[in-house]
C-alpha positions as CSV (number, residue, x, y, z in Angstrom):
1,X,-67.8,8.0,-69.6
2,X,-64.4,6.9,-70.0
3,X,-63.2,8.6,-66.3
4,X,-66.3,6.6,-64.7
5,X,-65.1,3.2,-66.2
6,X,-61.6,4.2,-65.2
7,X,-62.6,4.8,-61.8
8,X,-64.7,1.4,-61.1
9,X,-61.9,-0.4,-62.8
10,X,-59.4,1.2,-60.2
11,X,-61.9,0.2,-57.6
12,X,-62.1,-3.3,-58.9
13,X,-59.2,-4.1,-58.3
14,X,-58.7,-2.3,-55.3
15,X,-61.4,-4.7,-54.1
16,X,-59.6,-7.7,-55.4
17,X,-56.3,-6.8,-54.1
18,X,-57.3,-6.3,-50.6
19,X,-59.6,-9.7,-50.9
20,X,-56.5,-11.5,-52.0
21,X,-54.4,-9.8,-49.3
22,X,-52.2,-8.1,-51.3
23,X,-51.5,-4.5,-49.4
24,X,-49.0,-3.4,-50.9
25,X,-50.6,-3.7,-54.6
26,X,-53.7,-2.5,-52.8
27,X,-51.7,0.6,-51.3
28,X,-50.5,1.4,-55.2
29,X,-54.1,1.3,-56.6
30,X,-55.5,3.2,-53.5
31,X,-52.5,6.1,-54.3
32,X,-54.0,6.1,-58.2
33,X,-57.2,6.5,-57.0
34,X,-56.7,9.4,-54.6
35,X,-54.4,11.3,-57.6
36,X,-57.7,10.6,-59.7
37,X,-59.6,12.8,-57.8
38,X,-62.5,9.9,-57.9
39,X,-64.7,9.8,-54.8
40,X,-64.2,7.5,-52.3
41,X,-66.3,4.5,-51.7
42,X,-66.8,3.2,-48.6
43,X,-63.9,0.8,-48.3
44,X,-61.2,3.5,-49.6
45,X,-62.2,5.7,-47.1
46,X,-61.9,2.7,-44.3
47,X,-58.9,1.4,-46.2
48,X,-57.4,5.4,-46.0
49,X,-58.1,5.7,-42.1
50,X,-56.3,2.4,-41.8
51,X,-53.1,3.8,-43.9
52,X,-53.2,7.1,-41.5
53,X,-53.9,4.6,-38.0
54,X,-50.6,2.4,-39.2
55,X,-49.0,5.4,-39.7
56,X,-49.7,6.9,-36.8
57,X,-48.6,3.9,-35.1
58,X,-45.4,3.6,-36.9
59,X,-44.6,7.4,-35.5
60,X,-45.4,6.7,-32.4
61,X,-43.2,3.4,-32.5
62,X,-40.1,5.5,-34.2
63,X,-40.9,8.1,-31.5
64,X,-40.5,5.8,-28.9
65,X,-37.5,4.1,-30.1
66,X,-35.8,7.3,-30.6
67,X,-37.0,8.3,-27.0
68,X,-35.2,5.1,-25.8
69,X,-32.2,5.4,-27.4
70,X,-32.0,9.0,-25.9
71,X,-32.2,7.5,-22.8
72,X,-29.8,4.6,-22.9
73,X,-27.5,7.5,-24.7
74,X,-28.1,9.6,-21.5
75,X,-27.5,6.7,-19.0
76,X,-24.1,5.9,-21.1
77,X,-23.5,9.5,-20.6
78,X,-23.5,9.4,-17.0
79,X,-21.8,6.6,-16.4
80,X,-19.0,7.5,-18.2
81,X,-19.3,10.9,-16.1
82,X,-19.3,8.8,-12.7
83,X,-16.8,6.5,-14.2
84,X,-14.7,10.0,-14.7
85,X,-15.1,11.0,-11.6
86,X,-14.7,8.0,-9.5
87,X,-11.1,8.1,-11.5
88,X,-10.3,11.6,-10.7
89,X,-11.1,10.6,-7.2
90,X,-8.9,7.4,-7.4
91,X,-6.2,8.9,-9.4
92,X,-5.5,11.7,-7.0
93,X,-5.9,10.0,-3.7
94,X,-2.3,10.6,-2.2
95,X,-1.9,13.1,0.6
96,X,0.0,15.9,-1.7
97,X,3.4,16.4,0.5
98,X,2.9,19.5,2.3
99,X,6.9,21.6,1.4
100,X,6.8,23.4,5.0
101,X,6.4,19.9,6.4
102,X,9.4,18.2,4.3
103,X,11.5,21.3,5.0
104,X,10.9,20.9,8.6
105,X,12.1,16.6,8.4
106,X,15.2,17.3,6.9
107,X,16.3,20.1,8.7
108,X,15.2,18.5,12.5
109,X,17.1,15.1,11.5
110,X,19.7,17.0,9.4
111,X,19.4,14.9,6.6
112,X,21.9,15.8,3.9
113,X,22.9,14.6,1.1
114,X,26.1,13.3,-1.0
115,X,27.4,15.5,-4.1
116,X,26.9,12.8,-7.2
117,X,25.1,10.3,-5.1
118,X,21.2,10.6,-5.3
119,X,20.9,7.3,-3.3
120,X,22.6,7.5,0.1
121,X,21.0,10.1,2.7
122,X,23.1,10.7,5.7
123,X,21.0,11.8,8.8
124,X,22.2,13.0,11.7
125,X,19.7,13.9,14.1
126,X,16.3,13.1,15.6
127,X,13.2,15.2,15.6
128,X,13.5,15.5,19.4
129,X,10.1,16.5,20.1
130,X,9.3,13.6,18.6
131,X,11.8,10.8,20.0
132,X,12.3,12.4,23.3
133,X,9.2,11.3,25.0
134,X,9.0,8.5,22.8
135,X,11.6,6.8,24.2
136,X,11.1,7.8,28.0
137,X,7.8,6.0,27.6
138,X,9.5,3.1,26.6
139,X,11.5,3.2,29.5
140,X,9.2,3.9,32.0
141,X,7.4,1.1,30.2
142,X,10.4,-1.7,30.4
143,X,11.6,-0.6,33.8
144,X,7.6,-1.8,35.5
145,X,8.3,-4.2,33.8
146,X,11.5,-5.9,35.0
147,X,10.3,-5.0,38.4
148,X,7.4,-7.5,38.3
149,X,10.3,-10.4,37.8
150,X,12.6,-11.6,41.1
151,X,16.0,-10.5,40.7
152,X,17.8,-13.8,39.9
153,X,15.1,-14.7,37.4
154,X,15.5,-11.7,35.4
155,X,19.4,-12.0,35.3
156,X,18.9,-15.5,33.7
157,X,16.0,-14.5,30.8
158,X,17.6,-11.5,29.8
159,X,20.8,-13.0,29.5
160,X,19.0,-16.0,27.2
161,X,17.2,-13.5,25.3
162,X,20.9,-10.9,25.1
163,X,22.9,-14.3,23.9
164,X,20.4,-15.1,21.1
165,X,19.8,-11.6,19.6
166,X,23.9,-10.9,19.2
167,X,23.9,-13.6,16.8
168,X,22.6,-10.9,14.6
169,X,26.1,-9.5,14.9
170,X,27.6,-12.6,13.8
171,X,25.3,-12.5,10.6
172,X,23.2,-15.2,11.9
173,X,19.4,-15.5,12.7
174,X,18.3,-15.6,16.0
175,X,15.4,-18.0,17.6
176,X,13.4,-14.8,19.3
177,X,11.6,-17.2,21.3
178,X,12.8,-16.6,24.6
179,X,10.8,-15.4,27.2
180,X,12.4,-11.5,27.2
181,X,13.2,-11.5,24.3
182,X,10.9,-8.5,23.2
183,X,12.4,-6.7,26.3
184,X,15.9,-7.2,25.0
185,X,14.8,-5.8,21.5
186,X,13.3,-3.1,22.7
187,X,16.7,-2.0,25.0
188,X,18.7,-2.8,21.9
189,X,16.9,-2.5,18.3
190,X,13.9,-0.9,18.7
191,X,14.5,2.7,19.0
192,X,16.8,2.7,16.1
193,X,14.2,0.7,13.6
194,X,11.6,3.0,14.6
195,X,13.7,6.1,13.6
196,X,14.6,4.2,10.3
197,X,11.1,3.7,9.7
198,X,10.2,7.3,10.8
199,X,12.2,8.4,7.8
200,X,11.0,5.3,5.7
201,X,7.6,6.7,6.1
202,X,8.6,10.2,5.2
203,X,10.7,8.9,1.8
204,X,7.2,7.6,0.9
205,X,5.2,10.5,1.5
206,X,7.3,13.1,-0.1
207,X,6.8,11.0,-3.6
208,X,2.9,11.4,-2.9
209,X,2.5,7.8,-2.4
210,X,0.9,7.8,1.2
211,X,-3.1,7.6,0.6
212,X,-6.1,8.9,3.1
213,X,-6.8,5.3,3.6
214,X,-4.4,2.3,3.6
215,X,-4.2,-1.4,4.3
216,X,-0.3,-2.5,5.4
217,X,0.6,-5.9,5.6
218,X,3.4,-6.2,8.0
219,X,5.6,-9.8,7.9
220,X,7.6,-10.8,10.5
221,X,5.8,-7.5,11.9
222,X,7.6,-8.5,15.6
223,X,7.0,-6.2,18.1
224,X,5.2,-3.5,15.3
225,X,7.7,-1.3,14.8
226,X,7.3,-0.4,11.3
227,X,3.8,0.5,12.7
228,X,5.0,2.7,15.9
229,X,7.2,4.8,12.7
230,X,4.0,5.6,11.1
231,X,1.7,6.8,14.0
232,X,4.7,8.7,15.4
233,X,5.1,10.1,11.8
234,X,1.6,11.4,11.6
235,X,1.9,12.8,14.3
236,X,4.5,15.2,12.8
237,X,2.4,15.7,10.3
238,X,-0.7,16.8,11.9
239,X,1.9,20.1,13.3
240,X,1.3,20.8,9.8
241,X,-1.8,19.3,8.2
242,X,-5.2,20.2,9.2
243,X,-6.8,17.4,7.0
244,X,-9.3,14.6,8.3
245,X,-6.8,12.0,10.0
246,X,-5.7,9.1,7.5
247,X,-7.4,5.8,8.6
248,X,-5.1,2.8,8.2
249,X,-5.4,-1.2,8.7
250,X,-2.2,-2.6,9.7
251,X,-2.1,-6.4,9.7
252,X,0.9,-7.8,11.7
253,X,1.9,-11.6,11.0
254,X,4.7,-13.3,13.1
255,X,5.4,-16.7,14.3
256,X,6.2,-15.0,17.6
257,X,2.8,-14.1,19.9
258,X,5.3,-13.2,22.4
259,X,6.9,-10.0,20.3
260,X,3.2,-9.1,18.8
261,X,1.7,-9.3,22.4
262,X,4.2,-7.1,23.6
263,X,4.0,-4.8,20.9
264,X,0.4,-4.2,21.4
265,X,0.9,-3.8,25.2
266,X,3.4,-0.9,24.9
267,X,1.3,0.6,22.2
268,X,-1.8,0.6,24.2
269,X,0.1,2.6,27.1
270,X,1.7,5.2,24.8
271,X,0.4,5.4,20.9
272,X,-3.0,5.5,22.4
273,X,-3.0,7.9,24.6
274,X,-1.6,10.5,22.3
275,X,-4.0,13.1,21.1
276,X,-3.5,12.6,17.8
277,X,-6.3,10.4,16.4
278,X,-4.6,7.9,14.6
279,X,-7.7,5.4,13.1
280,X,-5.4,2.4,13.6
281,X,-7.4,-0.6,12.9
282,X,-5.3,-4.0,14.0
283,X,-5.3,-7.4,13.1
284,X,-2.6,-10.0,14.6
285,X,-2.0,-13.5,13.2
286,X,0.2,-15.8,14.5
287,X,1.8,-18.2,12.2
288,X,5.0,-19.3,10.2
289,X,4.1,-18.9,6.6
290,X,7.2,-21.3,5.7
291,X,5.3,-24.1,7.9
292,X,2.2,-24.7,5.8
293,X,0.0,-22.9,2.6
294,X,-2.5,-23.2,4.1
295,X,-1.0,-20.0,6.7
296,X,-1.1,-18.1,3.4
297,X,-4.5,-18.5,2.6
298,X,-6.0,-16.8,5.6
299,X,-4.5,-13.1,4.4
300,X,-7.3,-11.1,1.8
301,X,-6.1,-11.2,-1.7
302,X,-5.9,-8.1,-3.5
303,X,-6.0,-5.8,-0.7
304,X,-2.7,-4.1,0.6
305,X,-1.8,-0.9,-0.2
306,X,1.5,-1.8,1.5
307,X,3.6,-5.2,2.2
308,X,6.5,-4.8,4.8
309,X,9.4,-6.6,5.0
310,X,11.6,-4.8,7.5
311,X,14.8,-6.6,9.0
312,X,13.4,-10.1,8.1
313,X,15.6,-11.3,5.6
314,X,17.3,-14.6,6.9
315,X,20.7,-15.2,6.9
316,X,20.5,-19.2,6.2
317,X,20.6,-19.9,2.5
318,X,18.1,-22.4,2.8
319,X,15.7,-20.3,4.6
320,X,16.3,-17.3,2.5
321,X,15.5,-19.3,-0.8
322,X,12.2,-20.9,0.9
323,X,11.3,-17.4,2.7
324,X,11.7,-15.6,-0.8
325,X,9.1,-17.6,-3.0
326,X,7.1,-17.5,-0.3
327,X,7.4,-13.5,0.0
328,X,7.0,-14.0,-4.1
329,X,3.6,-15.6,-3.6
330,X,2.3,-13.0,-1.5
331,X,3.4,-10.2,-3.3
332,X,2.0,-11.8,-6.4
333,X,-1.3,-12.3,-4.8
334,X,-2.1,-10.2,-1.8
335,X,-1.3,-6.5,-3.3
336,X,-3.5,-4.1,-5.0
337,X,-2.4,-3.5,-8.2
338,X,-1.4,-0.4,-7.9
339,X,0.8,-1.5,-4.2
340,X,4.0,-1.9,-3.4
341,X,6.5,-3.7,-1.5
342,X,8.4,-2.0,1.2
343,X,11.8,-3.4,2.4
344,X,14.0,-2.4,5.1
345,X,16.9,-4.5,5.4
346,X,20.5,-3.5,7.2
347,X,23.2,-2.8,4.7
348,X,25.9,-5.7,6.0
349,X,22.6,-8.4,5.7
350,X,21.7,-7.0,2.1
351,X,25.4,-7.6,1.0
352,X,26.7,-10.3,2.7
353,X,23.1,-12.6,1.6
354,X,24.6,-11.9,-2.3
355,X,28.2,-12.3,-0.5
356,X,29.6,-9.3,-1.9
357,X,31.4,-6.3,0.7
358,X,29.9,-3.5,1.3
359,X,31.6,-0.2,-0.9
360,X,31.4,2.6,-2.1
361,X,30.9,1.2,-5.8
362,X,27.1,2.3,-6.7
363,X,27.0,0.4,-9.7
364,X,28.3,-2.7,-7.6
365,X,25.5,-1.8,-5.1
366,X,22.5,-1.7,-8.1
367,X,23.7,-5.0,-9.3
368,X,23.5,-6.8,-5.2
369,X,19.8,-4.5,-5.4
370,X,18.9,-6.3,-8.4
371,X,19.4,-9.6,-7.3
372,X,18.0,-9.1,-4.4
373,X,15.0,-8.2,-5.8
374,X,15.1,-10.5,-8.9
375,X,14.9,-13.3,-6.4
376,X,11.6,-12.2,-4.8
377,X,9.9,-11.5,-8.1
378,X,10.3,-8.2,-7.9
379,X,11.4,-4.7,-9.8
380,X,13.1,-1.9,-8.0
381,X,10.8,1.6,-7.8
382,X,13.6,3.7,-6.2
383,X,15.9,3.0,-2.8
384,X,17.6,5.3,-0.6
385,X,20.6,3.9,1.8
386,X,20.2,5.7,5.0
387,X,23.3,6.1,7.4
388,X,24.5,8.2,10.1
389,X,28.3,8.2,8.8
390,X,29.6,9.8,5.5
391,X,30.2,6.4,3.9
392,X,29.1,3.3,2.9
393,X,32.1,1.4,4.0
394,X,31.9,0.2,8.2
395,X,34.4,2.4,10.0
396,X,36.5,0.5,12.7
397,X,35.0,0.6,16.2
398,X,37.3,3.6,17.9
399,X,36.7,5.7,14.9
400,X,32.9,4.9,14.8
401,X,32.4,5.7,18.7
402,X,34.2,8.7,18.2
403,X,32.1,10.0,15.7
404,X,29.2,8.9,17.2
405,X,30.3,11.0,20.4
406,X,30.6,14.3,18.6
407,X,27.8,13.9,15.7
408,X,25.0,11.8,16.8
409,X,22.3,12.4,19.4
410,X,22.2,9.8,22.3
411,X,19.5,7.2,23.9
412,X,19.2,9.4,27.0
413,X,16.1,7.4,28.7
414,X,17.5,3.8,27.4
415,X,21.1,4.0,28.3
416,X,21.0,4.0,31.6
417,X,18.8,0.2,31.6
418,X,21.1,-1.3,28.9
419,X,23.9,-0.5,31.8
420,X,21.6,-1.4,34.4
421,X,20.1,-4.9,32.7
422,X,22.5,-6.0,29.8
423,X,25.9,-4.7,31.6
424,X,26.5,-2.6,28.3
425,X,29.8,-0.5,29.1
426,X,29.3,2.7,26.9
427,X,26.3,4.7,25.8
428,X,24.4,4.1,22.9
429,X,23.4,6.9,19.8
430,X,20.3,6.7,17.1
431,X,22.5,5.0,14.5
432,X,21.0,4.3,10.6
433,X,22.5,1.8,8.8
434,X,19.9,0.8,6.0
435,X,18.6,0.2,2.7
436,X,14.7,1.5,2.2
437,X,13.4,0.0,-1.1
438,X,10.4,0.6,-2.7
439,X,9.3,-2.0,-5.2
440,X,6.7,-3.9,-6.9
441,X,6.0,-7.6,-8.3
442,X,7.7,-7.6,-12.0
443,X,5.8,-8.1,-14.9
444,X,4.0,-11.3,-15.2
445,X,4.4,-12.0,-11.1
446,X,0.9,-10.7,-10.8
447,X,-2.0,-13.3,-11.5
C-alpha cells in the first residue's frame, strides 16, 4: 500500500512540475521514478522519449561541432602546409652558383686576388669569346652609323659630344645632351662599363643572390649598359646551366631619350639576335627625378629585386646632396624588402665626392664607404674594388701605358674608330677601376 501511495505521490508531482515548467525538478522526480521500478504512465513514457529525442539531439549537435572543428583544424593544417611550402619556394629562389661556372670566370678574366685584402680583385683579362664579338658588333654598329652623317657635320657633333664627356676627367659632370653623345660613349666608356658590370653581375651570382625572376631598376640607366652586362653574363652561364632561362624586367630611367633610344637600337641589332633566350622585358621612362615628385611617383612601389646606380654619382655638391635623398626616397620605397641596392661608381669619384685621396689604407677606404652610404640611407652588404693594376693608388701615365701594353688585353674592333673619329693617338685596353657595392636601405629607411 505504502509503494502505491509512494508512486502516485512521485507522479503528482511529476505532473505539477512539468505543469509549472520546472524541467529540471521534473527531470529529478522522473529519475526517482524510473529507480522505483513503478510503471510508467502515459506522460513519463512521453516525458522519457522526450529526454532520449533532446539527447539525441544534443549528440548530434556535439557531433557536429566536433566534425567542424576537425575541419577548420584540417583547413589550418593545410594552410600552414601551403604557407611552408610557398616559403621553401621563396626562401630558396636563387640560382645556386654552379662551381665549374665560377671556376671558368676567374680563370678566363684572370681575376686574382691580394694576400690580406678580401676587398680588391684585380682582373686582367676578358672572357674573349664573350667580348670579342661583342665589341665588333658594336663597331660594325657605330661605323653605319657615322656613315649616314656628311663628313663636316660629323667632325663638329663628335667633337661637341668628345669636349663634354672629358669633363669626366676633370672630375666634373657632363651635360650628355649633345647630339652624339651616345656615339662618343660608346667609342670611349662603354665597353669598359659593360666588362665592369659583366663581373658585377658575376660577384652577385656567386653569393646566390641572382633569382629565376627579377625586376631591376636602372637610374641614370643611359645607354643600358648595366643591362647589356647581364644578358651577356647569361649568356656565359647558359655554357654551363641547362635550367629554364631567368626572366627579368629591367626598367631604365634617364633624363636623356637620346642615350636610352640608342641603347635600345644597338640592342635590338645584337642582344636580340643571340640565341640565347634572354626573357628581357623593357620599360623606358624619360624624366629627371630631381625636377619634380611627381617623376617619382610613376615607378611601382615595392617591386625591385634590384636598384642600379652605376657611374651616376655627381660631382656638384649641390647636386650630389639633392640626387642622394632623392636615391634615399626610392630606395626607401621602391625595393622589395628583401632587395638591394647595386652601386658602381669609379674609385677617383667615390673619393674625391668625400675629398679624401685614394690609398692603399683599407680602413681609410671603409670609413669614405661609410659615408658614402650613410648619406643615401643606406648599410653596406659587402664591396669589392675591381682594378686592372696591383694597387689602389693611380700610377703615372708612362707607367700605366706600359703596363697596360704588356698585361691587359686591347679594344681590337674600337681602336681603330677612336683613331679614325676622336683623333686618339694610342690604343686603348679593357681597364677596371671601380668600386661594386652591394647594399640595402638602413634600419628605419624602409616605410
Amino acid at each position: 500500500m505504502s509503494n502505491f501511495f509512494n508512486n502516485w505521490l512521485r507522479s503528482r508531482r511529476f505532473r505539477k512540475a512539468l505543469k509549472q515548467g520546472d524541467t529540471q525538478l521534473a527531470q529529478k522526480i522522473f529519475e526517482e521514478i524510473g529507480r522505483s521500478g513503478a510503471k510508467l504512465s502515459v506522460l513519463e513514457k512521453l516525458f522519457k522519449k522526450q529526454l532520449h529525442t533532446e539527447q539525441d539531439l544534443k549528440s548530434r549537435v556535439h557531433e557536429n561541432l566536433n566534425l567542424r572543428q576537425r575541419v577548420q583544424q584540417q583547413y589550418q593544417e593545410l594552410d600552414e602546409l601551403e604557407a611552408k611550402l610557398g616559403d621553401l619556394g621563396r626562401s630558396d629562389p636563387s640560382l645556386k652558383p654552379n662551381v665549374e661556372f665560377v671556376r671558368e670566370v676567374r680563370d678566363r678574366f684572370q681575376i686574382a686576388r691580394t694576400e690580406g685584402d678580401e676587398y680588391k680583385l684585380q682582373c686582367t683579362s676578358i672572357d674573349l669569346a664573350v667580348f670579342e664579338e661583342f665589341e665588333r658588333q658594336l663597331a660594325d654598329h657605330l661605323q653605319e652609323e657615322f656613315s649616314k652623317f656628311p663628313a663636316s657635320m660629323l667632325r663638329d657633333e663628335l667633337a661637341k659630344a668628345n669636349a663634354d664627356l672629358d669633363k669626366l676627367k676633370k672630375g666634373q659632370d657632363p651635360e650628355y645632351s649633345f647630339r652624339l653623345t651616345p656615339h662618343v660613349y660608346f667609342l670611349r666608356y662603354f665597353l669598359d662599363h659593360v666588362y665592369g658590370g659583366y663581373l658585377a653581375w658575376f660577384l652577385i651570382y656567386q653569393n646566390s643572390l641572382l633569382k629565376d625572376s627579377l625586376n631591376v631598376l636602372d637610374i641614370g640607366a643611359g645607354a643600358g649598359t648595366l643591362a647589356y652586362s647581364f644578358a651577356l653574363f647569361l649568356s656565359s652561364l647558359s655554357e654551363f646551366e641547362q635550367s629554364p632561362p631567368l626572366h627579368w624586367s629591367y626598367y631604365s630611367l634617364d633624363r636623356q631619350s637620346n642615350l636610352q633610344f640608342r641603347g635600345l637600337q644597338f640592342w635590338q641589332r645584337f642582344i636580340e639576335k643571340q640565341i640565347v633566350q634572354t626573357n628581357a622585358f623593357f620599360r623606358f621612362d624619360t624624366h629627371d627625378l630631381l625636377e619634380s615628385e611627381t617623376n617619382r611617383e610613376k615607378i611601382p612601389d615595392r617591386f625591385f629585386d634590384f636598384i642600379i646606380l652605376s657611374h651616376c654619382i655627381f660631382a656638384d655638391p649641390q647636386e650630389r646632396k639633392d640626387s642622394n635623398q632623392c636615391y634615399k626616397d626610392i630606395f626607401a620605397s621602391k625595393l622589395q624588402k628583401t632587395g638591394y641596392v647595386l652601386i658602381i661608381i669609379q674609385d677617383k669619384r667615390l673619393f674625391f665626392a668625400n675629398e679624401v685621396s685614394l690609398s692603399e689604407d683599407i680602413e681609410s677606404e671603409q670609413q669614405v664607404m661609410h659615408q658614402f652610404l650613410s648619406e643615401m640611407g643606406l648599410s653596406l652588404v659587402w664591396y669589392k674594388y675591381l682594378t686592372s693594376t696591383p694597387q689602389r693608388t693611380s700610377m703615372n701615365e708612362s707607367d700605366f701605358a706600359r703596363f697596360a701594353r704588356e698585361n691587359l688585353p686591347l679594344q681590337q674592333a674600337i681602336n681603330p674608330l677612336r683613331r679614325e673619329y676622336l683623333q686618339q693617338p694610342f690604343d686603348s685596353n679593357y681597364v677596371l677601376d671601380d668600386y661594386v657595392i652591394l647594399a640595402q636601405p638602413g634600419i628605419g629607411d624602409r616605410e
